[in-house]
C-alpha positions as CSV (number, residue, x, y, z in Angstrom):
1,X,-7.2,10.4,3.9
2,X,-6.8,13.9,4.2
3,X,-3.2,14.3,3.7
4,X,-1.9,14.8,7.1
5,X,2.0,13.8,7.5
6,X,2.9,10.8,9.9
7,X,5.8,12.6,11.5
8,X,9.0,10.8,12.6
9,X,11.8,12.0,14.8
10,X,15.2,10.0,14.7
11,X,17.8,10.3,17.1
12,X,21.3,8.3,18.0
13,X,23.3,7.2,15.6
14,X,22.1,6.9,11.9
15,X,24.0,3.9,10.5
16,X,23.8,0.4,11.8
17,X,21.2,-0.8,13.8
18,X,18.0,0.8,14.7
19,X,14.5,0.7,16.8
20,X,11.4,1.8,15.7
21,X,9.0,3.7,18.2
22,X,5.5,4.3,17.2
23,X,2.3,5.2,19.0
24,X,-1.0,6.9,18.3
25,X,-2.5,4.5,16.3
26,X,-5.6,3.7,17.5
27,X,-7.3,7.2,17.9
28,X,-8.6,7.5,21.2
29,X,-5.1,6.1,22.8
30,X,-3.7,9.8,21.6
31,X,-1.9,9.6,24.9
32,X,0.3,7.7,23.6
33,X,1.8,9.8,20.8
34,X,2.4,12.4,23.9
35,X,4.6,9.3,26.0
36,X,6.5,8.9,22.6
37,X,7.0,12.5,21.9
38,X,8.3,13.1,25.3
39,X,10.8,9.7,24.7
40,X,11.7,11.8,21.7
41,X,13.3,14.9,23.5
42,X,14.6,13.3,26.5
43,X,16.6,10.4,24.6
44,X,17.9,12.9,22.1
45,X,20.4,13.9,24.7
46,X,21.6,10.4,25.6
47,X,24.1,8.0,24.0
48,X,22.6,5.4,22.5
49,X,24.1,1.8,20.8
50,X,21.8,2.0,18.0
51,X,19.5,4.9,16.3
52,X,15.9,5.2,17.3
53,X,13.1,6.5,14.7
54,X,10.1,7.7,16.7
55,X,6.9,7.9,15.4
56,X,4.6,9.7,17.9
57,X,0.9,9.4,15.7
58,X,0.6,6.8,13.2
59,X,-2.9,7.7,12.9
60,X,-3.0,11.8,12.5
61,X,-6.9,12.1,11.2
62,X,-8.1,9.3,14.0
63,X,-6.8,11.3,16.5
64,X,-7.9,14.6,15.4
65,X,-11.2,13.5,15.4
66,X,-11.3,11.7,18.6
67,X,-10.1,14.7,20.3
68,X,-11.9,17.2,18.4
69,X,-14.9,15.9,16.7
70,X,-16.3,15.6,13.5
71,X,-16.5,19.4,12.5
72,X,-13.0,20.1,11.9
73,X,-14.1,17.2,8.7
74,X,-16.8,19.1,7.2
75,X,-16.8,17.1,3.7
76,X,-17.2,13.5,5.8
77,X,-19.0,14.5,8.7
78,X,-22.6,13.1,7.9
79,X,-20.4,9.9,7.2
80,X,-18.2,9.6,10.2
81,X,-21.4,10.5,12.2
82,X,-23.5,7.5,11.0
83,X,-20.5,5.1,11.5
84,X,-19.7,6.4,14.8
85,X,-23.7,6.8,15.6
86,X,-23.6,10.1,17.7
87,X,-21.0,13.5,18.1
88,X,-18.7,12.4,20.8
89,X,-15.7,10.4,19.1
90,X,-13.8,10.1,22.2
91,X,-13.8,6.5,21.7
92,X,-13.2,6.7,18.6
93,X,-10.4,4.3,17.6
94,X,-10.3,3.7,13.7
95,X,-8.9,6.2,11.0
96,X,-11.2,8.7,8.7
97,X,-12.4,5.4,7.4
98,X,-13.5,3.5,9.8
99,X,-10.6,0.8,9.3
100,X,-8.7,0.0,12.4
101,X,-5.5,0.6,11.3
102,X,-4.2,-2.0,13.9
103,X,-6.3,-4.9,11.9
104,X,-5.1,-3.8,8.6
105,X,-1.7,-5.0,8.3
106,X,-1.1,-8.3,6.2
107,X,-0.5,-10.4,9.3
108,X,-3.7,-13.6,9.0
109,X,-5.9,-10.6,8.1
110,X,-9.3,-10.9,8.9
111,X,-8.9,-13.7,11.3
112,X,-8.3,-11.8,14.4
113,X,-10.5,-12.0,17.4
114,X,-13.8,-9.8,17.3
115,X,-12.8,-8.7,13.5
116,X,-15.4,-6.5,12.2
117,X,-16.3,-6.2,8.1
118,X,-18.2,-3.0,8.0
119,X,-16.8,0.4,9.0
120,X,-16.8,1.3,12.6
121,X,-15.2,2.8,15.3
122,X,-13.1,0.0,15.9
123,X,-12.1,-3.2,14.7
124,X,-12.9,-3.1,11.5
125,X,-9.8,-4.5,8.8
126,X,-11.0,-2.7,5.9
127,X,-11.3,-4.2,2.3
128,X,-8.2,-5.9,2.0
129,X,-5.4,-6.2,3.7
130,X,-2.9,-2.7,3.8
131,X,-6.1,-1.2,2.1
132,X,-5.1,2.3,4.2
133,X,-2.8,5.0,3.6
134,X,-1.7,4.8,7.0
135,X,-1.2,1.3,6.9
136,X,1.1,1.4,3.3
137,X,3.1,4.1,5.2
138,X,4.1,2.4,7.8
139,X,4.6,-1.2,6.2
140,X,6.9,1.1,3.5
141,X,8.8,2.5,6.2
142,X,9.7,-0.7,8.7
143,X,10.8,-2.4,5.9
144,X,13.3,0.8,4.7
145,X,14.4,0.8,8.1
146,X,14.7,-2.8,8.5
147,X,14.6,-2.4,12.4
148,X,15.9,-4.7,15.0
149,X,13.4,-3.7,17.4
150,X,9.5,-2.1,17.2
151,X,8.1,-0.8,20.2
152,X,4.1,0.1,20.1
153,X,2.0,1.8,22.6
154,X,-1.5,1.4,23.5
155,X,-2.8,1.8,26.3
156,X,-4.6,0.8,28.4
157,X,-3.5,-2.3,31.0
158,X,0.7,-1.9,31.6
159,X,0.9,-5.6,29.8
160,X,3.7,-6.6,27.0
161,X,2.7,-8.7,24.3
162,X,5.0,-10.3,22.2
163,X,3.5,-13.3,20.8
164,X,2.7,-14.1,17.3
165,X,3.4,-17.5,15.9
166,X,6.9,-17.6,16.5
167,X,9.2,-20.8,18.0
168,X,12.4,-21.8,19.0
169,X,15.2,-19.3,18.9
170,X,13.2,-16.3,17.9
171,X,10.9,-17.2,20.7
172,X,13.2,-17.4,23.4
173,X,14.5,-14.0,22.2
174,X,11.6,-12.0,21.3
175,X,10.4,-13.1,25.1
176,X,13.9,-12.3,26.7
177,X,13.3,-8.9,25.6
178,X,9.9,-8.7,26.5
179,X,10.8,-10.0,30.1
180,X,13.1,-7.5,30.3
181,X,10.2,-4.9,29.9
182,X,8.2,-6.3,32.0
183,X,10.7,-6.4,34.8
184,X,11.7,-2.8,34.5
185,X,8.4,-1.3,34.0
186,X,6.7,-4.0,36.8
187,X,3.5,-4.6,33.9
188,X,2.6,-8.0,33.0
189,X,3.6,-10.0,30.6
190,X,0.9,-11.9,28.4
191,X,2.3,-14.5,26.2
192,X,0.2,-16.1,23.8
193,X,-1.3,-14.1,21.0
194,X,-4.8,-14.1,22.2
195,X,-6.2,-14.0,19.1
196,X,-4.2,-11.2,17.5
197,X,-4.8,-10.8,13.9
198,X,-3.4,-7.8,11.1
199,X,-1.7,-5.6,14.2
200,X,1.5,-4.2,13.5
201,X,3.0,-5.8,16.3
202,X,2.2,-9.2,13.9
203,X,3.7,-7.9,10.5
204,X,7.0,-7.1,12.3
205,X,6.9,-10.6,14.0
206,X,6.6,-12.1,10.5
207,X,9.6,-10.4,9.1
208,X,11.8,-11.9,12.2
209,X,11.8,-8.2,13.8
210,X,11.9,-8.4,17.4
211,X,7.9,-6.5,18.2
212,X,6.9,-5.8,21.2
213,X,3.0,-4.1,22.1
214,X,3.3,-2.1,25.5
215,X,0.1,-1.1,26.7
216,X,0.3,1.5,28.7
217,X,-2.0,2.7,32.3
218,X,-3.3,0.4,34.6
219,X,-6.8,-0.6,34.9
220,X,-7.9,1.9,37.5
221,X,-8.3,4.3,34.7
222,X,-10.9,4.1,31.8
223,X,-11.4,5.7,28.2
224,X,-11.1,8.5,27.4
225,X,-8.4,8.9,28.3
226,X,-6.3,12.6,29.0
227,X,-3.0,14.1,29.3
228,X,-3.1,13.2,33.3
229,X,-3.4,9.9,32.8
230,X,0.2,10.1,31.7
231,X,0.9,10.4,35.0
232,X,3.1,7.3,36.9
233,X,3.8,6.0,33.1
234,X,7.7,8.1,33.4
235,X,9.6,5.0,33.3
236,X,8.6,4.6,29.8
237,X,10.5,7.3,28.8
238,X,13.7,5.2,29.4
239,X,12.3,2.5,27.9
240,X,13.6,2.3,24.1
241,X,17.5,2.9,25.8
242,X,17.0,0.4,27.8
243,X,16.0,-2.1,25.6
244,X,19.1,-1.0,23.0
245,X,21.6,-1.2,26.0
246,X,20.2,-4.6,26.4
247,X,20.5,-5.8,22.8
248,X,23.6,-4.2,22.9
249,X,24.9,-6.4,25.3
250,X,23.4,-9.9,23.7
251,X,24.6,-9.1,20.4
């Protein structure tokens, strides 16, 4: 909405396969576009089987304004402020719009689990299907990369979903992956799609692209959440090489 880039970082090797990485989308999960930043930098150094693109904050305004208020939006404030119904947007998980950019994509729009159709903080899936900048962005640039792999973050949980419809072969491979997550990071694996409905996550499952939702920090912890929080998530780091070493091998 207000012209902020979605920045991408690619490393390993630029032809053949690759994974897409993304976090940040939900606003007050900002922690999440650190996690992928730092995946960024430390896997930039490693050989890799196939190239990674990572996309730390796939919702730029959101997360400005959940970390910093409505002030730094002077022309929208009055708005964002009677969506949001008070100043403190550290909960905040939608974009500029009120649209949750995670119930947006054209995956059975509008029949996910506590869908909202008026702009709010969360949940909300906007007026039609990929109706957000954001949204077009990202749905423009899967399908350019044409990934084998997408790995979201969210937090919070440490659970892998998976789960969107799909049966026999791609089944049995989208959840070999996913187990293989589970195992190394010791979250929990939720099968099932519980509802899920317009998530990112769904839209690569319907294009046959292995799409895996990691959702990072235990319970213990709470929103909002900070930088320390971060803290006992490192093997998530290794995450994206692990999972190319592993599709490496079954391929």
């Amino acid at each position: 909405m207000t012209g902020a880039h979605i920045l991408c970082f690619h490393v390993g090797p630029k032809e053949g396969r690759q994974i897409i990485v993304q976090g940040g989308m939900h606003a007050r999960e900002w922690i999440t576009s650190l996690l992928v930043t730092r995946q960024a930098f430390v896997l930039q150094k490693e050989q890799l089987p196939f190239g990674i693109y990572f996309l730390p904050m796939t919702n730029p305004d959101g997360c400005t304004l959940a970390q910093t208020g409505a002030d730094v939006f002077p022309e929208i404030q009055k708005r964002l402020l009677e969506i949001n119904g008070g100043e403190d947007f550290s909960l905040w998980k939608a974009n500029l719009r009120g649209v949750d950019i995670n119930c947006n994509f054209n995956a059975r729009w509008g029949t996910g689990k506590g869908n909202l159709n008026y702009p709010s903080p969360s949940s909300y899936i906007g007026e039609h299907a990929e109706s957000e900048a954001e949204t077009q962005a990202l749905v423009r640039f899967t399908k350019r990369v044409d990934p084998i792999l997408t790995i979201s973050y969210h937090a919070l949980g440490r659970e892998i979903y998976y789960e969107f419809g799909q049966t026999g072969r791609r089944l049995a491979r989208d959840r070999e992956l996913a187990e293989c997550a589970a195992a190394y990071l010791g979250y929990s694996l939720v099968d099932g799609d519980l509802g899920s409905a317009g998530g990112y996550k769904d839209f690569c499952v319907g294009l046959g692209i292995t799409a895996l939702t990691v959702e990072i920090v235990d319970d213990a912890h709470s929103h909002p959440l900070n930088e320390t929080d971060l803290i006992g998530e490192e093997k998530n780091i290794w995450l994206p090489m692990i999972l190319a070493r592993e599709l490496e091998k079954n391929s």
